[in-house]
FIPA-512603 format. One line per field, with one value per atom (N, C-alpha, C, O): residue in one letter; atom name; z, y, x; residue number from 1. Coordinates in steps of 0.001 Angstrom, whole numbers, plus 500000, padded with zeros to 6 digits. Layout:
% FIPA-512603
r [A | ...]
a [CA | ...]
pz [Z | ...]
py [Y | ...]
px [X | ...]
k [NUM | ...]
% end
This chain:
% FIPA-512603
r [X | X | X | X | X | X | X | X | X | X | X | X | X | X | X | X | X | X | X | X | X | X | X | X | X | X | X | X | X | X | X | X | X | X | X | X | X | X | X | X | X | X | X | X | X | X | X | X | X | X | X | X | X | X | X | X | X | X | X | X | X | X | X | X | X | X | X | X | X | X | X | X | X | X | X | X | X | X | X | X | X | X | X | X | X | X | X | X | X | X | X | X | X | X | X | X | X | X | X | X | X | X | X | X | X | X | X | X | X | X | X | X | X | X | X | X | X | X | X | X | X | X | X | X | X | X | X | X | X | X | X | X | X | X | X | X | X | X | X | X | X | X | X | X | X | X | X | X | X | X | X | X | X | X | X | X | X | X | X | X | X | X | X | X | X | X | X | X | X | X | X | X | X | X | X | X | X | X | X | X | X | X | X | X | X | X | X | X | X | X | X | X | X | X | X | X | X | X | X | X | X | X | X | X | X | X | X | X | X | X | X | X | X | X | X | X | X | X | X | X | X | X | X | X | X | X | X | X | X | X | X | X | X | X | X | X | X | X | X | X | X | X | X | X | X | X | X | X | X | X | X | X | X | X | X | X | X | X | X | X | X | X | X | X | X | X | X | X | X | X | X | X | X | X | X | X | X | X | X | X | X | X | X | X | X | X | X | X | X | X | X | X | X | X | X | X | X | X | X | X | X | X | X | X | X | X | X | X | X | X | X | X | X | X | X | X | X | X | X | X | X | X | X | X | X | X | X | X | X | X | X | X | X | X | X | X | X | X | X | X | X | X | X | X | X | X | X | X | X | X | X | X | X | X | X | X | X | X | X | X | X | X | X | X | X | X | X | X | X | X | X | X | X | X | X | X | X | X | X | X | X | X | X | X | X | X | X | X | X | X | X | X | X | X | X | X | X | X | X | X | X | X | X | X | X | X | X | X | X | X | X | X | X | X | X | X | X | X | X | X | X | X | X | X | X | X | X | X | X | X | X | X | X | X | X | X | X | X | X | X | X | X | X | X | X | X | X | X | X | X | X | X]
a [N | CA | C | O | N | CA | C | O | N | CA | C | O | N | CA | C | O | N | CA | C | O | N | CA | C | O | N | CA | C | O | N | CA | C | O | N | CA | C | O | N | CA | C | O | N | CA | C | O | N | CA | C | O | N | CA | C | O | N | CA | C | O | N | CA | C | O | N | CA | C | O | N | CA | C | O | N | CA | C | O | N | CA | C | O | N | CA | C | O | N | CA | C | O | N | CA | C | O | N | CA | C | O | N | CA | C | O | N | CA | C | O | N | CA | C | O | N | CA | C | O | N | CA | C | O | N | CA | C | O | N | CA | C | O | N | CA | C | O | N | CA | C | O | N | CA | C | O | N | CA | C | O | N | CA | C | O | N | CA | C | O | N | CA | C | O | N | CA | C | O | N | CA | C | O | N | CA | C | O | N | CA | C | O | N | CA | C | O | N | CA | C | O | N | CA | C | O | N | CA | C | O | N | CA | C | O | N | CA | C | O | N | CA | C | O | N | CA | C | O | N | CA | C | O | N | CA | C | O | N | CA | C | O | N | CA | C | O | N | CA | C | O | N | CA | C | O | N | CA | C | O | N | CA | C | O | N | CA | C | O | N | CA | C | O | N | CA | C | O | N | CA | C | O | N | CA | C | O | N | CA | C | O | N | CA | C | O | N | CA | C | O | N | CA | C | O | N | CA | C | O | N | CA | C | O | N | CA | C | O | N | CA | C | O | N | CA | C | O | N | CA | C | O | N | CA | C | O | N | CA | C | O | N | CA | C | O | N | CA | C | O | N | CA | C | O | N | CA | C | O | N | CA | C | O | N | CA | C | O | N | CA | C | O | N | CA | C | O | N | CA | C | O | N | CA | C | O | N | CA | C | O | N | CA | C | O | N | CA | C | O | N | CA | C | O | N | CA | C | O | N | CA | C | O | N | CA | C | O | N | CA | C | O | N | CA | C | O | N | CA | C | O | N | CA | C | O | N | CA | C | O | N | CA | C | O | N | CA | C | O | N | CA | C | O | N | CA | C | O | N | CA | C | O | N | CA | C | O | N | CA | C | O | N | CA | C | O | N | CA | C | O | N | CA | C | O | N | CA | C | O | N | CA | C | O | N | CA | C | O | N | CA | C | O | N | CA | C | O | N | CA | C | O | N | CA | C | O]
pz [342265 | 341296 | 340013 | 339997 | 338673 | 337672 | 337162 | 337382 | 336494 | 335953 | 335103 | 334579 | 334360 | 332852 | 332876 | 333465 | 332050 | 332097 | 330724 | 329753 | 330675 | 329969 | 329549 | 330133 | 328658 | 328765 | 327783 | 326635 | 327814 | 326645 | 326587 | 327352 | 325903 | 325556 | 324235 | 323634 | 323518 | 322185 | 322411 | 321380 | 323389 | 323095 | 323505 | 324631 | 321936 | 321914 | 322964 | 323433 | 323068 | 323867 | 325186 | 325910 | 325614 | 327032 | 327248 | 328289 | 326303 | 326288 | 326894 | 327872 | 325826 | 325472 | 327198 | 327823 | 327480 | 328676 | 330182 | 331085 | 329910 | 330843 | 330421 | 331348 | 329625 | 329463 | 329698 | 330075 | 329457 | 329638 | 331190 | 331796 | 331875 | 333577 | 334256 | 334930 | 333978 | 333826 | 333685 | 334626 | 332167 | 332181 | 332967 | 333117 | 333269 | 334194 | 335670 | 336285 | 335929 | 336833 | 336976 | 338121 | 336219 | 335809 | 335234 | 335068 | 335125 | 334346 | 333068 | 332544 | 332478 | 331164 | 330425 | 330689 | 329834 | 329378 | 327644 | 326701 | 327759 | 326291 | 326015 | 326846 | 324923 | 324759 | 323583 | 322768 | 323628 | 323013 | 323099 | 324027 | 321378 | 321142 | 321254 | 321173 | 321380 | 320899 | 321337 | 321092 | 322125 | 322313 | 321286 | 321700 | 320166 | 319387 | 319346 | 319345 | 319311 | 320238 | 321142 | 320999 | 322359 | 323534 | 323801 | 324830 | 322749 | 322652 | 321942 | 322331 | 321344 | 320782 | 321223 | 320612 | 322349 | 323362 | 324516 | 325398 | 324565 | 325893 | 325864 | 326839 | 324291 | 323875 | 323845 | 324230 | 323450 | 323029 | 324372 | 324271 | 325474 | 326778 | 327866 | 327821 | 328880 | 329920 | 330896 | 331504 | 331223 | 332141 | 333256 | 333376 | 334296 | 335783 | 335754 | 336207 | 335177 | 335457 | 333777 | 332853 | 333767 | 332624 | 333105 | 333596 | 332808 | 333012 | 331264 | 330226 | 331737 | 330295 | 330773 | 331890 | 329654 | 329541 | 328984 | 328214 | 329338 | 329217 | 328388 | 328382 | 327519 | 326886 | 325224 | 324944 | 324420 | 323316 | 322000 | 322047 | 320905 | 319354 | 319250 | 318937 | 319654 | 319237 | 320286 | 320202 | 321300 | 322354 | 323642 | 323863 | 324522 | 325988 | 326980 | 327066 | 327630 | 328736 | 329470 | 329774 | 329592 | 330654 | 329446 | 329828 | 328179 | 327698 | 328285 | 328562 | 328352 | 328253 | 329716 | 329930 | 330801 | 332409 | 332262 | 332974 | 331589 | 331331 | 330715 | 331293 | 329643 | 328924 | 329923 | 330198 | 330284 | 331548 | 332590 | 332927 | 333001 | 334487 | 333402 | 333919 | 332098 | 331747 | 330907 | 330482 | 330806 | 330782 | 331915 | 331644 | 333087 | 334288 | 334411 | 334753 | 334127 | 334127 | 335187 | 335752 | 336136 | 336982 | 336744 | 337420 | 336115 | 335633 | 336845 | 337250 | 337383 | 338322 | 336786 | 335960 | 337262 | 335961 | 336947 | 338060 | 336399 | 336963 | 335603 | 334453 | 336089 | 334705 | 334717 | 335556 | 333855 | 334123 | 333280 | 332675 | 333017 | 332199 | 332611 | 333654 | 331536 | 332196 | 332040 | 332234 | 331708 | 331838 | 333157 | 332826 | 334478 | 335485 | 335869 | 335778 | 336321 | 336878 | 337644 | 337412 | 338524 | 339652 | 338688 | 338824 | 337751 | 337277 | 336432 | 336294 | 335391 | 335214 | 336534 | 336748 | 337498 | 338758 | 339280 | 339623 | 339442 | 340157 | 338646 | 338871 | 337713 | 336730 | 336597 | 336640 | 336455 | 336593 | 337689 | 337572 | 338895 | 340234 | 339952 | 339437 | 340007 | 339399 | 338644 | 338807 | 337265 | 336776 | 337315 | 337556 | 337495 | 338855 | 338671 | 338967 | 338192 | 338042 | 339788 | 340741 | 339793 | 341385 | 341806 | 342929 | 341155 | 340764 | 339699 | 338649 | 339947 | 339160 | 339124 | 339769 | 338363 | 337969 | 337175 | 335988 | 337536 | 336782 | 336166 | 336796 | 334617 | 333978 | 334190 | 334545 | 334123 | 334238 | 335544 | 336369 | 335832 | 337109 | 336473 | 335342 | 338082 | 337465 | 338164 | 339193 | 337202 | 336946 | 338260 | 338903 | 338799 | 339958 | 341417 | 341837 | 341850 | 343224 | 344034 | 344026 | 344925 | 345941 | 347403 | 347581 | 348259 | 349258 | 350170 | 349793 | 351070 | 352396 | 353548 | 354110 | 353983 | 355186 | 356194 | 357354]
py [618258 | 617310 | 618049 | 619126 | 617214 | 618096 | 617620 | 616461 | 618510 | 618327 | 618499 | 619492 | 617975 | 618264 | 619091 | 618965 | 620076 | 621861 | 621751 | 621604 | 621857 | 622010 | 623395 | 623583 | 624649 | 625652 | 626291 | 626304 | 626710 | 626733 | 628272 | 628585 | 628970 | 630408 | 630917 | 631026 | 631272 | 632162 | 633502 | 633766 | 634105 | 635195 | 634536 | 634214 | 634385 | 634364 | 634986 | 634243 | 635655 | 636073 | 636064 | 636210 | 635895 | 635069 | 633964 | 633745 | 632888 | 632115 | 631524 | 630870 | 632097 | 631949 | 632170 | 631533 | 633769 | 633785 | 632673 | 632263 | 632519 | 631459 | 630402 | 630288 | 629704 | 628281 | 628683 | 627839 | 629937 | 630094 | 630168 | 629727 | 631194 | 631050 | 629605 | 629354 | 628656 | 627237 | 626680 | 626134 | 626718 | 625851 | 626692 | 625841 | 627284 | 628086 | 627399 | 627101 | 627293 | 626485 | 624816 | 624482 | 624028 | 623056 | 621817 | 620623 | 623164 | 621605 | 621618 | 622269 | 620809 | 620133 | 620893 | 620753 | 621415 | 622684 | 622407 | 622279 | 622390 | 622727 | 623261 | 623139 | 623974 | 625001 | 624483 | 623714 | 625133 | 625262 | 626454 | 627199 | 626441 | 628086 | 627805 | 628806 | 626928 | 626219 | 625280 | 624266 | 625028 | 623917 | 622665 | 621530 | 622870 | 621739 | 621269 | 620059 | 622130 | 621960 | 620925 | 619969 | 621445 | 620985 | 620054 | 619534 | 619226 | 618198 | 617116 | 615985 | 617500 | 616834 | 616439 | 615509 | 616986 | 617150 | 616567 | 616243 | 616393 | 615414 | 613994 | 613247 | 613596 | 612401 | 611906 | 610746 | 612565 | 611970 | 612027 | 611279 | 612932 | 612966 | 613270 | 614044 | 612590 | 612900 | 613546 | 613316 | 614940 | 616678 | 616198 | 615139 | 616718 | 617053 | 617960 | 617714 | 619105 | 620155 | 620564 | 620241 | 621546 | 622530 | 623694 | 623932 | 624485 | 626018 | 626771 | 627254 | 626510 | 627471 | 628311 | 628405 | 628956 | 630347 | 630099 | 629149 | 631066 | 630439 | 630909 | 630677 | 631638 | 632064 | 631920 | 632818 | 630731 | 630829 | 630817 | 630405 | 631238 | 630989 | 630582 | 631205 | 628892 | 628013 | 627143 | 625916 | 627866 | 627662 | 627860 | 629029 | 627130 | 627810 | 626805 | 625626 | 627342 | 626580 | 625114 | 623987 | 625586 | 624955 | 623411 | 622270 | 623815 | 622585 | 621330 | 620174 | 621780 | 621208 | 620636 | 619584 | 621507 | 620690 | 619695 | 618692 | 619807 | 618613 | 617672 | 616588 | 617838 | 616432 | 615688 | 614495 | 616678 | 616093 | 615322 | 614168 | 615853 | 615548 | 613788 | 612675 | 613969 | 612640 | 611599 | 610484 | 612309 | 611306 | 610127 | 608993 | 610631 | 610502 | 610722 | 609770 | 612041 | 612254 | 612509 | 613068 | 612287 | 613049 | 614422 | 614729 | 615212 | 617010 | 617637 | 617434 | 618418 | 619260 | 621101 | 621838 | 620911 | 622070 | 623724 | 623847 | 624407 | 626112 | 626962 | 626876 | 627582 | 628505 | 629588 | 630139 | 630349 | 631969 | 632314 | 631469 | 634059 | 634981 | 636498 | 637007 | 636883 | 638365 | 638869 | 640048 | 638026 | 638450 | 637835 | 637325 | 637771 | 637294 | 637508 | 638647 | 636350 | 636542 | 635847 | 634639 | 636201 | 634724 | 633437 | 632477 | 633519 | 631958 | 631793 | 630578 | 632197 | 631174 | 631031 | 629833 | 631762 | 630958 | 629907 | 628878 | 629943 | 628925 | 627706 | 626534 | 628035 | 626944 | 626350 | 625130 | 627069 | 626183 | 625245 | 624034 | 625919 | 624836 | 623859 | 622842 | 623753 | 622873 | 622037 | 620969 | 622329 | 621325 | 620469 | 619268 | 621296 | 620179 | 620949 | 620398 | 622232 | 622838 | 622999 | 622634 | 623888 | 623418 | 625247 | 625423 | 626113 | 627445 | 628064 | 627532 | 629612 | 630424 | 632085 | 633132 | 631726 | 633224 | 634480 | 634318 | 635366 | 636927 | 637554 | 638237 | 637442 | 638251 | 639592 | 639933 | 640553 | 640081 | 639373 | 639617 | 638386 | 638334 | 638363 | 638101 | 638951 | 638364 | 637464 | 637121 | 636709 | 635785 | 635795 | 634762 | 637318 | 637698 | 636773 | 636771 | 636278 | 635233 | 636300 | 637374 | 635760 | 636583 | 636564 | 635539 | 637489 | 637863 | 636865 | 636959 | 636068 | 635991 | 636469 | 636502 | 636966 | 638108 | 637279 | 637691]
px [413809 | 413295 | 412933 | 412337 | 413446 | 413133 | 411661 | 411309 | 410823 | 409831 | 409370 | 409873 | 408369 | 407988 | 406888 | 405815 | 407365 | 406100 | 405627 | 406370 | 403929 | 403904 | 403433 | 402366 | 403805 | 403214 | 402007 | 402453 | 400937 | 400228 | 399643 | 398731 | 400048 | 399919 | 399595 | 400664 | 398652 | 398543 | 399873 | 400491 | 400182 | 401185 | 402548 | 402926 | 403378 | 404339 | 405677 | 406538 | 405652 | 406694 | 406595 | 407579 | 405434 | 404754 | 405118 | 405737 | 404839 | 405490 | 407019 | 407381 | 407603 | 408956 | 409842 | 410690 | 408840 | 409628 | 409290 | 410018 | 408068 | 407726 | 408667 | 409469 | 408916 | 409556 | 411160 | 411973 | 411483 | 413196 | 413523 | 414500 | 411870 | 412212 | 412463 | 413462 | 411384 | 411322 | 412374 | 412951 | 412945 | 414170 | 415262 | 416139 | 415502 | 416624 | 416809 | 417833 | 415728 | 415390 | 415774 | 416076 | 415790 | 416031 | 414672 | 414420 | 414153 | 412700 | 412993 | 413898 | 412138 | 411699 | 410742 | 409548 | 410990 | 409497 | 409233 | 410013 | 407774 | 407732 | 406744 | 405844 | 406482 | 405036 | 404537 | 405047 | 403240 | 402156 | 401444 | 401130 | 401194 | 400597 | 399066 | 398354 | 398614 | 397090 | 396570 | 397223 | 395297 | 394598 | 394667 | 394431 | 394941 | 395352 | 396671 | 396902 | 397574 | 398944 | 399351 | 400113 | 398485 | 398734 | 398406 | 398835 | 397218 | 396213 | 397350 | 397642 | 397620 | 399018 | 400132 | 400659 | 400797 | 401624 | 401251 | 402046 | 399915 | 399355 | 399458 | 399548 | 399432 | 398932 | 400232 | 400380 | 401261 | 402226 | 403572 | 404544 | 403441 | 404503 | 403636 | 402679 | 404044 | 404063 | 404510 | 405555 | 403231 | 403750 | 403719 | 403103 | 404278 | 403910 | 402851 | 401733 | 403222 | 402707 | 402576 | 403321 | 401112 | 400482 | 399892 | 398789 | 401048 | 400626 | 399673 | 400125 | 398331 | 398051 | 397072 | 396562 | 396877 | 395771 | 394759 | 394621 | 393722 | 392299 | 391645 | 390436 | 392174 | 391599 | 392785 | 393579 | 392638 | 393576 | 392711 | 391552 | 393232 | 392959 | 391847 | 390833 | 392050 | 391104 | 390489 | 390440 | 390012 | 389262 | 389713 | 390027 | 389840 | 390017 | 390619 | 390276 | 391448 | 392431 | 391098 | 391488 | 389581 | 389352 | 389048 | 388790 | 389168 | 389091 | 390182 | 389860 | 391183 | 392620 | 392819 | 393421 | 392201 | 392087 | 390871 | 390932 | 389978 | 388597 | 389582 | 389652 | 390385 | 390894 | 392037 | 392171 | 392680 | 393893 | 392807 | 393070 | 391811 | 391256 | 390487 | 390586 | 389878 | 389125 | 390025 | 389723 | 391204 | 392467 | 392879 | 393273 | 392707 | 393086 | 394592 | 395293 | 395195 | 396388 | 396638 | 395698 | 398004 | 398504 | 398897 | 399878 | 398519 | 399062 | 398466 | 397321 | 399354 | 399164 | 398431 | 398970 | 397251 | 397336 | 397151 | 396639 | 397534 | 397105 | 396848 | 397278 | 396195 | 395307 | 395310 | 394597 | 396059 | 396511 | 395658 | 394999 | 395461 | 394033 | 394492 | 394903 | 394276 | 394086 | 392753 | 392457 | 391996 | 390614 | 389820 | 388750 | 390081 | 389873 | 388257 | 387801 | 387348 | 386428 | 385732 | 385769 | 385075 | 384166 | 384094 | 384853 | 383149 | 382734 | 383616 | 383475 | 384851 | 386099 | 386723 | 386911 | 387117 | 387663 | 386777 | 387358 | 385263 | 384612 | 384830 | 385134 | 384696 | 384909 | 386215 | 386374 | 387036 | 388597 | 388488 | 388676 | 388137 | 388624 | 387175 | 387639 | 386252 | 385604 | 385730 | 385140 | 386777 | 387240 | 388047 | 387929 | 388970 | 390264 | 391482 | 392542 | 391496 | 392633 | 393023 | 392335 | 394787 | 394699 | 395168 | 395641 | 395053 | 395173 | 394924 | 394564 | 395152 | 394643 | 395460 | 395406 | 395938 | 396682 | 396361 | 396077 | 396368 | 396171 | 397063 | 397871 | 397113 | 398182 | 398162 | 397034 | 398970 | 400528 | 400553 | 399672 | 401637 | 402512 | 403886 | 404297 | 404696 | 406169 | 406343 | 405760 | 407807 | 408638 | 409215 | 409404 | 409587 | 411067 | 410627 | 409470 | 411359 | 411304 | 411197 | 411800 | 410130 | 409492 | 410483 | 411142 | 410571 | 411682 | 410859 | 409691 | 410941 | 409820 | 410136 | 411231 | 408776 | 408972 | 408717 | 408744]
k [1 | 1 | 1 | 1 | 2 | 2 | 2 | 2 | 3 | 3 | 3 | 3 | 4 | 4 | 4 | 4 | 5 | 5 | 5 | 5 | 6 | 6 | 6 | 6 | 7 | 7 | 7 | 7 | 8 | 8 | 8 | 8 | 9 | 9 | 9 | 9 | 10 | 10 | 10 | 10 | 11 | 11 | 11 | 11 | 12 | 12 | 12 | 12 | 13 | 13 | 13 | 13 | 14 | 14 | 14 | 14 | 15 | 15 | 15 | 15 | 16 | 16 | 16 | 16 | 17 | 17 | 17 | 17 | 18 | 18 | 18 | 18 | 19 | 19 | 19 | 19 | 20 | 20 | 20 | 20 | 21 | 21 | 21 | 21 | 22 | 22 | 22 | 22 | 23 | 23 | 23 | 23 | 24 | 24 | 24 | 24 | 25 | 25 | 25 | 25 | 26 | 26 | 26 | 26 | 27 | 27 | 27 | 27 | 28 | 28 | 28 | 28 | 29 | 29 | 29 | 29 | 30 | 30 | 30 | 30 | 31 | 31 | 31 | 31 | 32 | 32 | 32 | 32 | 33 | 33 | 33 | 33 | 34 | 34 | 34 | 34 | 35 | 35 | 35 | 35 | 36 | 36 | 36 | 36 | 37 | 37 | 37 | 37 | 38 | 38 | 38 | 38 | 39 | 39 | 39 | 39 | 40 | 40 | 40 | 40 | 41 | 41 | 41 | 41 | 42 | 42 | 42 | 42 | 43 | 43 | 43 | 43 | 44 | 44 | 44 | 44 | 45 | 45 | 45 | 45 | 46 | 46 | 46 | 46 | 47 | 47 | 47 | 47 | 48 | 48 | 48 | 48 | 49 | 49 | 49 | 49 | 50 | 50 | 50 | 50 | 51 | 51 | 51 | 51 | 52 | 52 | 52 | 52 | 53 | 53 | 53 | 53 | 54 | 54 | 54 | 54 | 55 | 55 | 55 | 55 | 56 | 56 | 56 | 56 | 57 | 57 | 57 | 57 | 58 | 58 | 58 | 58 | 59 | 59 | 59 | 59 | 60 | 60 | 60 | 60 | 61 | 61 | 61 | 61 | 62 | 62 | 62 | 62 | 63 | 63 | 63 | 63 | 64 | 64 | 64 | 64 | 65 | 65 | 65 | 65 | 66 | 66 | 66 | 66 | 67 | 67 | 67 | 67 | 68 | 68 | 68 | 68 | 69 | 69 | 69 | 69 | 70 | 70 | 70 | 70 | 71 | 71 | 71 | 71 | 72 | 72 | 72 | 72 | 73 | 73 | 73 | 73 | 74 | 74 | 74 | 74 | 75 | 75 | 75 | 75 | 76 | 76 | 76 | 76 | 77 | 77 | 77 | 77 | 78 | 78 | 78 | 78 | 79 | 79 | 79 | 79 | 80 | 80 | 80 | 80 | 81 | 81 | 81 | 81 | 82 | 82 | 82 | 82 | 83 | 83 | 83 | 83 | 84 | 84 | 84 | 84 | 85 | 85 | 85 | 85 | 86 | 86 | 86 | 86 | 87 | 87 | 87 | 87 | 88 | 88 | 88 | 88 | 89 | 89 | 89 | 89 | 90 | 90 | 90 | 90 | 91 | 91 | 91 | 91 | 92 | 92 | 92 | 92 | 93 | 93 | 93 | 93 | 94 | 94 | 94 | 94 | 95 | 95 | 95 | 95 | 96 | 96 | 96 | 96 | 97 | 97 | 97 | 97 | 98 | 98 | 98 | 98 | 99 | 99 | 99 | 99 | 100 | 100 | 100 | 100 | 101 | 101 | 101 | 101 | 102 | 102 | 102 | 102 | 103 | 103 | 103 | 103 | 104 | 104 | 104 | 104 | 105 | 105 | 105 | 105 | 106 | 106 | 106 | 106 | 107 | 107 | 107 | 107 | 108 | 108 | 108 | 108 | 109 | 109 | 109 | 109 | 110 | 110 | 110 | 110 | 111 | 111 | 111 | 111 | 112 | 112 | 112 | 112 | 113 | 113 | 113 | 113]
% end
């Protein structure tokens, strides 16, 4: 099933490569460099899914799972950081995010053992 990604990153080339792994795949992807961005992009399509980071420009990923979650959107959201810690993890899932990622990860498909 294809799906609509939405991606929201201040680093450019983070980005870019997230939405090219994505569409390779066969989803629908589109980014955002900015909480105002993405605020824009919410209002106007409907995601499955919003992969962003929590830490951007002009404020912070957990804004963007509060507006999805008091939207009442269906967005599956996950919240990547490379600044990882107990209370943004206890705060994301609190909001309603449904994961939590640590930059770097890679892209490469995992073998299963």
């Amino acid at each position: 099933m294809t799906e609509r990604i939405l991606v929201v990153d201040d680093e450019t080339g983070l980005r870019r490569n997230i939405i090219c792994f994505l569409e390779r795949r066969g989803h629908q992807v589109v980014g955002a460099g900015s909480v105002h961005q993405a605020r824009n992009i919410l209002e106007q399509v409907i995601v499955d899914v919003m992969l962003t980071d929590l830490k951007l420009g002009d404020g912070d990923g957990i804004k963007l799972v509060n507006l999805v979650r008091e939207r009442g959107l269906n967005t599956t959201v996950l919240l990547m950081t490379a600044y990882a810690s107990v209370e943004s993890v206890i705060e994301t899932f609190r909001c309603g995010a449904c994961d939590y990622l640590i930059k770097p990860f890679s892209l490469q498909k995992r073998e299963k053992r």
